[in-house]
C-alpha positions in Angstrom: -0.5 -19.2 -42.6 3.2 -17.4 -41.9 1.2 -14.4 -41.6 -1.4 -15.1 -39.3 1.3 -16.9 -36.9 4.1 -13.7 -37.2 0.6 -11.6 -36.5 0.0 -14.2 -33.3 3.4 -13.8 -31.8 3.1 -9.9 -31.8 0.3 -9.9 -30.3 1.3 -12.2 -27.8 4.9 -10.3 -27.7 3.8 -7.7 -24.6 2.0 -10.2 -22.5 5.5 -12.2 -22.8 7.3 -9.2 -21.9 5.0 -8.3 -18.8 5.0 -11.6 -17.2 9.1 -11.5 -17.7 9.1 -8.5 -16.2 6.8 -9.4 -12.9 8.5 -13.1 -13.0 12.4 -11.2 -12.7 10.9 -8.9 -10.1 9.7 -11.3 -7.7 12.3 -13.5 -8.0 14.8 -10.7 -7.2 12.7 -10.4 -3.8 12.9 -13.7 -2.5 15.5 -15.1 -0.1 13.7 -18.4 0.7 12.1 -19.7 3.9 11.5 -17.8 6.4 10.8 -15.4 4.6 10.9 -12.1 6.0 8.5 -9.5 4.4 10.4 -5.8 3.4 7.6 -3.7 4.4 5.6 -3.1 7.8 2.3 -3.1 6.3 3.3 -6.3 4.8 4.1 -7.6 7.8 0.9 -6.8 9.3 -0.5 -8.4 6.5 1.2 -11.1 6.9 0.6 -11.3 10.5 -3.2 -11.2 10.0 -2.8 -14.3 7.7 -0.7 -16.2 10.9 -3.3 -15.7 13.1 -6.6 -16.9 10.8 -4.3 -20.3 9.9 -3.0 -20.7 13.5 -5.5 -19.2 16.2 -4.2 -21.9 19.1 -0.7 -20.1 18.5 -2.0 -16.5 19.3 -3.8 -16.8 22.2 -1.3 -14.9 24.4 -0.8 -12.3 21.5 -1.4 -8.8 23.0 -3.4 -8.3 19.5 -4.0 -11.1 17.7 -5.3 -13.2 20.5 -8.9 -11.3 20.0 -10.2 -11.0 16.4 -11.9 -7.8 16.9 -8.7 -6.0 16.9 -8.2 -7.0 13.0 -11.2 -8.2 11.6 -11.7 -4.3 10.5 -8.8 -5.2 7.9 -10.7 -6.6 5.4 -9.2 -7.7 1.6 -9.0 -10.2 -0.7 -5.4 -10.5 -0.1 -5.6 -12.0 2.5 -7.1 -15.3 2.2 -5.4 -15.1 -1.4 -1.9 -14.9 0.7 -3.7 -18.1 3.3 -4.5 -20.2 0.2 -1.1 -19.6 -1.5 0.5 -20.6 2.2 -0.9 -23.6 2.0 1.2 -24.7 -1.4 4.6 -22.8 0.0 4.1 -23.7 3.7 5.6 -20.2 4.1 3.3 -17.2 5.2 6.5 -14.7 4.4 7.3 -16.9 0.7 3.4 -16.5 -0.1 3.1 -12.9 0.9 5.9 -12.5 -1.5 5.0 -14.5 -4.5 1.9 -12.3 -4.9 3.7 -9.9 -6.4 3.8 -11.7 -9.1 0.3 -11.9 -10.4 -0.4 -8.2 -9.3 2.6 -7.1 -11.4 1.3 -8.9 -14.1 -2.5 -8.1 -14.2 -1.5 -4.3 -13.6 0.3 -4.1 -16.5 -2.4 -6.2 -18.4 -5.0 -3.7 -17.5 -2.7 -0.6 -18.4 -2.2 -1.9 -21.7 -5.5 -2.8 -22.5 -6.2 0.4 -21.3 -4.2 2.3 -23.9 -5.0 -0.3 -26.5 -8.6 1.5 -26.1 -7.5 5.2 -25.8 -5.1 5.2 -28.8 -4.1 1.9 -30.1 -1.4 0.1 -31.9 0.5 -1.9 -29.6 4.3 0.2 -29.0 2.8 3.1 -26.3 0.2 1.1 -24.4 3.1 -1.5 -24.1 5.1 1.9 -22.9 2.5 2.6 -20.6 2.1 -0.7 -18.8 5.7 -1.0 -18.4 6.2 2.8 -16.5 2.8 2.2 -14.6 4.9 -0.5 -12.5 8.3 1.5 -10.8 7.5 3.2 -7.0 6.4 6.8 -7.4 6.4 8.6 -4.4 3.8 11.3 -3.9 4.4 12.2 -0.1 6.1 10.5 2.6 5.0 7.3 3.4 2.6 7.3 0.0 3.3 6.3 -3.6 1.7 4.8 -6.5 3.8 1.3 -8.1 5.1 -1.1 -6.3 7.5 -2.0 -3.8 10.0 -4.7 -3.3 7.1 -6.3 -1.7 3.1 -6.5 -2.6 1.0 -4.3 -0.4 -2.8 -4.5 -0.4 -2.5 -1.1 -1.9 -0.7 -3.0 -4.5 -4.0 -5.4 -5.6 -5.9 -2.3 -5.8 -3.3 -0.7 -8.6 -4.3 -4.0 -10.3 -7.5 -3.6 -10.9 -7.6 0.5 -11.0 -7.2 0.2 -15.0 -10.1 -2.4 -15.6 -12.6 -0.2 -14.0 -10.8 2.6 -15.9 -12.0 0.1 -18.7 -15.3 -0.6 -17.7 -16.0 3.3 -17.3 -14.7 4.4 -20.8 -17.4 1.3 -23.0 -20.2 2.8 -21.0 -22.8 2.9 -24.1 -25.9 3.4 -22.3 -27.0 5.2 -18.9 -27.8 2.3 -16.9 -24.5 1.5 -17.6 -23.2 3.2 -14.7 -24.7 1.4 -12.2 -22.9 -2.0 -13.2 -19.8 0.4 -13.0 -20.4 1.4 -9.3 -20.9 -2.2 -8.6 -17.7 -2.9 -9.5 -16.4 0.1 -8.2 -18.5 -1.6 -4.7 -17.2 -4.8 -5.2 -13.5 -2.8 -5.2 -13.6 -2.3 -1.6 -12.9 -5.7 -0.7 -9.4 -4.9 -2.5 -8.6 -1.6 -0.8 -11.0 -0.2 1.3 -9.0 3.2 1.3 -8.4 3.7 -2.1 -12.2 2.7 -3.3 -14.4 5.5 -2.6 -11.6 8.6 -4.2 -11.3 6.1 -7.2 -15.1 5.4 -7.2 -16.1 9.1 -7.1 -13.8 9.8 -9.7 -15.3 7.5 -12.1 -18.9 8.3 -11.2 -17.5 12.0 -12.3 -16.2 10.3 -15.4 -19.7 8.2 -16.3 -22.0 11.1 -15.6 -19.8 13.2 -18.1 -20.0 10.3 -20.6 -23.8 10.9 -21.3 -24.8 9.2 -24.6 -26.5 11.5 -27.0 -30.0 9.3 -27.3 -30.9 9.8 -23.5 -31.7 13.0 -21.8 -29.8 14.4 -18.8 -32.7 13.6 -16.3 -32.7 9.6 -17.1 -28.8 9.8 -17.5 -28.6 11.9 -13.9 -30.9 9.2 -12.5 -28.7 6.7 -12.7 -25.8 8.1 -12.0 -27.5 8.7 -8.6 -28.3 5.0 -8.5 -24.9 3.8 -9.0 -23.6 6.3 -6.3 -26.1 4.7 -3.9 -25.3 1.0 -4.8 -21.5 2.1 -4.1 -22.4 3.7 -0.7 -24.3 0.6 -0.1 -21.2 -1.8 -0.7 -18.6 0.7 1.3 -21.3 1.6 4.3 -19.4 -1.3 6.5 -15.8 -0.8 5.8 -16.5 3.1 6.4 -17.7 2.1 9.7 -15.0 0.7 10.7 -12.3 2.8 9.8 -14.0 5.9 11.0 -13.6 4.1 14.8 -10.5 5.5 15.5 -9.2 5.7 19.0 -10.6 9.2 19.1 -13.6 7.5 19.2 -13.4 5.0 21.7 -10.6 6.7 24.1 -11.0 10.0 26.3 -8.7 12.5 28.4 -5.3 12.3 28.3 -4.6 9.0 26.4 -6.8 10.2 23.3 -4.9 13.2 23.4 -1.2 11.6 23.8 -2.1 8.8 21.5 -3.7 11.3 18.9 -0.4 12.8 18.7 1.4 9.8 19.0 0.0 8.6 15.1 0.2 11.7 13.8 4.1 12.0 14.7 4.1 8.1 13.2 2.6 8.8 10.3 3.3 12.6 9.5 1.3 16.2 9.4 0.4 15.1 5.9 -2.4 12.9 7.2 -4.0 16.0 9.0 -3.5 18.4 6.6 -4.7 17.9 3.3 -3.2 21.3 2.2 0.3 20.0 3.4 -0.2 16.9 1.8 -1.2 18.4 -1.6 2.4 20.6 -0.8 4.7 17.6 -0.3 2.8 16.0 -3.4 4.0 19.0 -5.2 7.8 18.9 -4.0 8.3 15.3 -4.0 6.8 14.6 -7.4 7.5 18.0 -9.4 10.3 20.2 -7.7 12.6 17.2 -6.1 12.8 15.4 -9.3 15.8 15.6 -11.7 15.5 18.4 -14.5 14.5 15.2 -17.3 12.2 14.0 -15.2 10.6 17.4 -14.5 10.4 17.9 -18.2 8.4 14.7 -18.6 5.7 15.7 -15.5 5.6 19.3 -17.4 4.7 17.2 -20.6 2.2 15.8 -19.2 0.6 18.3 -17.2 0.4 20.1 -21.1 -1.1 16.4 -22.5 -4.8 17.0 -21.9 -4.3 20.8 -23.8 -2.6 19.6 -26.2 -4.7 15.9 -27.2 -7.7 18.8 -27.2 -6.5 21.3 -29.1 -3.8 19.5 -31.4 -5.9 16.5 -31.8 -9.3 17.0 -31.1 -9.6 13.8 -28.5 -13.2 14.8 -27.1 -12.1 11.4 -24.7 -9.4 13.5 -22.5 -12.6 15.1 -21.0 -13.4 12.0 -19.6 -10.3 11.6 -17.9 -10.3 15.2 -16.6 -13.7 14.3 -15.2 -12.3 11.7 -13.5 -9.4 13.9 -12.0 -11.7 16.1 -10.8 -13.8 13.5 -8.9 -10.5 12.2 -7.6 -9.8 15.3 -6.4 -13.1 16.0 -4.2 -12.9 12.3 -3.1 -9.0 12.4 -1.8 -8.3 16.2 -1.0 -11.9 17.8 -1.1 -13.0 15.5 1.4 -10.1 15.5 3.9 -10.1 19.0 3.7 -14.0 19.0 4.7 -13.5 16.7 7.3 -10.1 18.6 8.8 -12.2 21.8 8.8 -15.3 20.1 10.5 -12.8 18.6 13.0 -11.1 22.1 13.6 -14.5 23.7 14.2 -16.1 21.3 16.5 -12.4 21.0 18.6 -12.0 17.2 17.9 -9.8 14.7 15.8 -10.8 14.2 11.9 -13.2 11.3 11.6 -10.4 9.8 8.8 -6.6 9.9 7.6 -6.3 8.1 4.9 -8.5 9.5 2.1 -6.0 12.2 1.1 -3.3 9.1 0.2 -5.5 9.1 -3.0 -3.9 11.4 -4.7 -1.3 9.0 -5.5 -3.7 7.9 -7.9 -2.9 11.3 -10.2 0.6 9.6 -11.0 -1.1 7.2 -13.3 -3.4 10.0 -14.3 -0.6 12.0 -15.5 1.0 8.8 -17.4 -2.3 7.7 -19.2 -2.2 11.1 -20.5 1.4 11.4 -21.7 1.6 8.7 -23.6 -1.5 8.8 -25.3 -0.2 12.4 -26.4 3.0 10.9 -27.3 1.2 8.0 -29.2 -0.7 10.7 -31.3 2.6 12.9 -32.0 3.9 9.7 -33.2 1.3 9.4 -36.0 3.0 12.4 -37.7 4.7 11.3 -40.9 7.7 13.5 -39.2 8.3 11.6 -36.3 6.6 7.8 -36.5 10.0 6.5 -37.4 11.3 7.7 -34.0 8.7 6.1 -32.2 9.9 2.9 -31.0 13.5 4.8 -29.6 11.2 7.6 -28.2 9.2 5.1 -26.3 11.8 2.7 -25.3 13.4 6.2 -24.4 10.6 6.8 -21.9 10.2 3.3 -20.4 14.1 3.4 -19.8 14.3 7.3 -18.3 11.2 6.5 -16.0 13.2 3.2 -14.7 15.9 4.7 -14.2 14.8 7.6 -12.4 12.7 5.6 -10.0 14.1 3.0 -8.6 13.3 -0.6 -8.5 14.6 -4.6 -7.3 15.6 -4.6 -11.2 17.0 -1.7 -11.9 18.8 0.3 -8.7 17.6 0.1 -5.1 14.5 0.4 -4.0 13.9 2.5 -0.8 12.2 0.7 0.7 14.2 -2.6 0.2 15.6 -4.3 2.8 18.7 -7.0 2.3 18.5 -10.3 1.9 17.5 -12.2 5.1 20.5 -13.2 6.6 21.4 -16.8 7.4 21.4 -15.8 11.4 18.0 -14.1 11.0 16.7 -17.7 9.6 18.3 -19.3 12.6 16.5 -16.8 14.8 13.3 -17.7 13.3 13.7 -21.4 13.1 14.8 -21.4 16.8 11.9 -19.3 17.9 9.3 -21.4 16.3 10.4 -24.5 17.9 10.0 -23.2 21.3 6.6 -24.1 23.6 3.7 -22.3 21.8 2.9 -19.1 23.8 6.7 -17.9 24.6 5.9 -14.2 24.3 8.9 -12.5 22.9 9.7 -9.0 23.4 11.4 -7.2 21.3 14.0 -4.5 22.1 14.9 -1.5 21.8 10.8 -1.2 21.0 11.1 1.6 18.8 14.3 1.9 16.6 14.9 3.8 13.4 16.3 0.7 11.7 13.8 -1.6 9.7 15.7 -4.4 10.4 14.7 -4.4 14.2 10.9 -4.1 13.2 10.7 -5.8 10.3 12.2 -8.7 11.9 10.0 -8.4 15.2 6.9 -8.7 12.8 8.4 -12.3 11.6 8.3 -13.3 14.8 4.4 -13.4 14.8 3.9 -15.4 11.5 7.8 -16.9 10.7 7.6 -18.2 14.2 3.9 -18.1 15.2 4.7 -16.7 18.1 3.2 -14.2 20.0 4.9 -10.7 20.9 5.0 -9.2 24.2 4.5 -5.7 22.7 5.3 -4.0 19.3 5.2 -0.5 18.3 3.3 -0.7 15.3 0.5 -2.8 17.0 -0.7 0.7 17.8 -2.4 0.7 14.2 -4.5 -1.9 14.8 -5.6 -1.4 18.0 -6.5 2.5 17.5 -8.4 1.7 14.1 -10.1 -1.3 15.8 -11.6 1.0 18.5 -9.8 -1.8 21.4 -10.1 -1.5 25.1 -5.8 -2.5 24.9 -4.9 0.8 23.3 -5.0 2.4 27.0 -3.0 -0.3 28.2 -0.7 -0.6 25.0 -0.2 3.3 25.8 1.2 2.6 29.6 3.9 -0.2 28.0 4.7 2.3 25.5 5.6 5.0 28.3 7.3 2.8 30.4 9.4 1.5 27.5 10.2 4.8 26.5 11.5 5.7 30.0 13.1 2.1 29.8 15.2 3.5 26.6 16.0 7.0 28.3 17.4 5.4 31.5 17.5 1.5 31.3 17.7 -0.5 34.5 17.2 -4.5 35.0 14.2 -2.9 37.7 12.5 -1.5 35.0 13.0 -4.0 32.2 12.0 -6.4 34.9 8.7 -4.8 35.5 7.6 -4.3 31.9 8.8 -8.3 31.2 6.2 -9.2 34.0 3.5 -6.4 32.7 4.1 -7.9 29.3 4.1 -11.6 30.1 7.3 -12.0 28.2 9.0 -15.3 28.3 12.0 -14.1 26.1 13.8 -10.8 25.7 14.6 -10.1 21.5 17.7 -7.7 21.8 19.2 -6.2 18.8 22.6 -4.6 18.5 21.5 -1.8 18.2 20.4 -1.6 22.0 22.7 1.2 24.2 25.2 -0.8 26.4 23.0 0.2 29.3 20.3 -2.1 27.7 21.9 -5.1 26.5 23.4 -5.0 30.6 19.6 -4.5 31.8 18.7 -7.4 29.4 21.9 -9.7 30.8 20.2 -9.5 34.2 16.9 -9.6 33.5 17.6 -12.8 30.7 19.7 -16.0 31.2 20.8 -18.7 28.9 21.5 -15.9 26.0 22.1 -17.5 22.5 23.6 -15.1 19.8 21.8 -15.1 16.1 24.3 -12.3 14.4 22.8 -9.3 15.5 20.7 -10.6 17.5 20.4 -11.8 21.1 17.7 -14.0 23.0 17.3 -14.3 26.2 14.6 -16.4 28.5 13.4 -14.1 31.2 13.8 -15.3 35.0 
């Protein structure tokens, strides 16, 4: 009876450990209501939720007053953040607490996964615990997570249980209830679906079981492609209808170059972004850490020759499908585009190759587990992998242990105050925010918690520009005019100019952050009356 109850509480031992883990981390991320989220795709997230629970507050919203401009977004996440809301009555709390069961689940699936590649219950413990911390593969991409849940987030979730679902394929047909989940995925993460997908049709059609011949086994692998392509045939639609698309002339132009300065040269160039993925995750990392990326880059040699694991063929299948489905593709399409004189049909594929971080992992420590098997070394094991869990912490940091970079502080009492006071004002008091476009996170990250802390709608905000090119909207042209005149706003400020934009916008209030030159906050004074003071923070009702 002892036995089979000490044999109960190790087993249960990691799952205790991981929901600790995700528990501490999300509490470490919270500051209470409102609730402001730490990342700008969170916010837009967020912001999505606000306006599907509260349509009669966004009907002046420059965005969100028209559906069509974000009803391309599609996830689970979503209503997932919308039911949660409805128990915190805080969009910003709920966005938050989902990092909680995507923490948990991720590492779930990543030990489950190495409880099927090599067993025992030490490394895939080690390997659900280091899938977790924020790698960085090029700027504005990395696998893990952040202070705060992205939707990129769920999909790192659920990437080990199709890894899982791929590796017990025992029969042909197999594959196509694979694909389906792989289908079903894009409701997750449209973006990262199909590189993830094609890397695991790669790995099925490898996995062919000796009793049926390659025609049969190449038939369905075909089918499960086409049932994929049939589940990812409407999000692919809408993300290919970029502003390129629906915009011509001069604003195309100006606002082609306008994402690709916000986003980077990485997004056009697939060969720069397989660069930067070198430097950032190989050459900029510490000596140790290097020394553990070179170890793994030797793992799939060495599990082959050393041990004979026939498996790690699988999971170079999958690498290479990843690698035609992230980088293959977007250098196709780049090419094409470069040809024909005209704008890539997509940018976001080539953030797949994030996905070769856990790649890399899956196949260090499953050559770590088998060198632990050696008489030599197995008493060593459990400081060797608490070694590795603590090193990869360390060296990437996290809300537990260091600073994540993309952190933000604790919302600040006069940033609640803000909120509070902006959400009891009349329903439609269009707010804008200045200076529009500021290299401090606090001014935009804040200015997105107006929309759903306050529910209310913003005259204009920088990063609107996302949805409104991706949607294909008639706004962009007229989202690009604000944007100019706000920019000329910023170079030479005058209460004539601010004046004119506040009427072009609609704005009720002017938002201005400290931040703001002198000759701004004294544009704002004559623009604005009856100015209250929230910290850094000004508001001002416009004349």
């Amino acid at each position: 009876m002892k036995t089979n109850v000490s044999r109960y509480l190790v087993s249960l031992f990691p799952f205790v450990v991981f929901l600790a883990i995700a528990a501490i981390w999300t509490s470490l991320t919270l500051s209470g209501a409102p609730q402001i989220v730490p990342t700008a795709d969170g916010g837009n997230v967020a912001s999505i939720v606000a306006a599907q629970l509260y349509p009669d507050r966004f009907v002046d919203d420059p965005v969100f007053s028209n559906p069509q401009n974000f009803h391309f977004y599609q996830t689970l996440m979503i209503p997932a953040v919308a039911v949660l809301t409805r128990v915190t009555g805080d969009i910003g709390t709920a966005f938050m607490l989902m990092g909680l069961p995507l923490l948990f689940v991720q590492m779930v699936g990543f030990y489950l996964l190495g409880r099927t590649l090599f067993g025992g219950r030490l490394w895939p413990l080690v390997l659900a615990v280091t899938s977790v911390p924020p790698v960085y593969v090029f700027a504005g991409e990395l696998w893990g997570m952040l202070s705060s849940p992205l939707t990129r987030s769920a999909f790192a979730a659920i990437f080990p249980f199709l890894m899982l679902a791929a590796l017990h394929i025992r029969k042909s047909w197999h594959i196509a209830g694979v694909m389906l989940l792989c289908g079903v995925s894009i409701y997750i993460h449209p973006v990262s679906a199909p590189s993830v997908a094609l890397g695991i049709l790669a790995m099925t059609t490898v996995a062919k079981p000796v009793e049926v011949g390659w025609p049969e086994h190449l038939a369905w692998a075909v089918v499960g492609g086409l049932l994929f392509v049939a589940c990812a045939i409407p999000f692919a639609l809408g993300f290919v209808g970029t502003f390129a698309q629906s915009q011509s002339g001069e604003v195309a132009r100006v606002l082609t170059e306008t994402l690709r300065a916000n986003v980077g040269g990485q997004y056009y160039s697939a060969v720069l972004a397989v660069e930067q993925f070198v430097v950032t995750v190989f050459l900029s990392a510490p000596v140790w850490i290097l020394l553990v990326w070179v170890a793994a880059l030797s793992a799939p040699f060495v599990l082959l020759a050393r041990f004979h694991e026939k498996r790690v063929l699988l999971l170079l299948a999958f690498g290479v499908g990843l690698a035609i489905g992230s980088v293959g593709v977007s250098l196709l399409d780049q090419g094409v585009a470069l040809l024909r004189g005209s704008h890539p049909i997509q940018i976001d594929l080539i953030r797949n190759i994030r996905f070769f971080v856990p790649l890399l992992l899956i196949l260090l420590v499953w050559m770590l587990a088998r060198w632990s098997e050696l008489p030599s070394i197995r008493r060593a094991s459990l400081l060797l992998g608490s070694l590795l869990a603590c090193v990869w912490w360390l060296a990437y940091p996290n809300p537990i242990v260091g600073q994540n970079a993309l952190s933000r502080p604790v919302v600040s009492v006069a940033e609640k105050q803000l909120l509070q006071h902006l959400a009891v004002l009349p329903a439609g008091s269009r707010v804008l925010p200045l200076p529009h476009l500021s290299s401090s996170e606090d001014v935009s990250l804040l200015a997105l918690a107006v929309r759903y802390e306050a529910l209310q709608p913003t005259a204009f905000l920088y990063k609107d520009m996302n949805f409104l090119s991706y949607s294909g909207s008639d706004s962009i042209a007229q989202w690009y005019g604000i944007a100019e005149a706000l920019r000329a706003l910023e170079d030479a400020p005058t209460a004539g100019a601010l004046s004119d934009i506040a009427r072009e916008t609609s704005a009720a209030y002017l938002l201005v952050h400290s931040s703001a030159s002198e000759a701004m906050k004294a544009a704002a004074e004559r623009v604005g009356k009856a100015a209250s003071t929230f910290g850094e923070w000004t508001l001002l009702a416009v004349d």
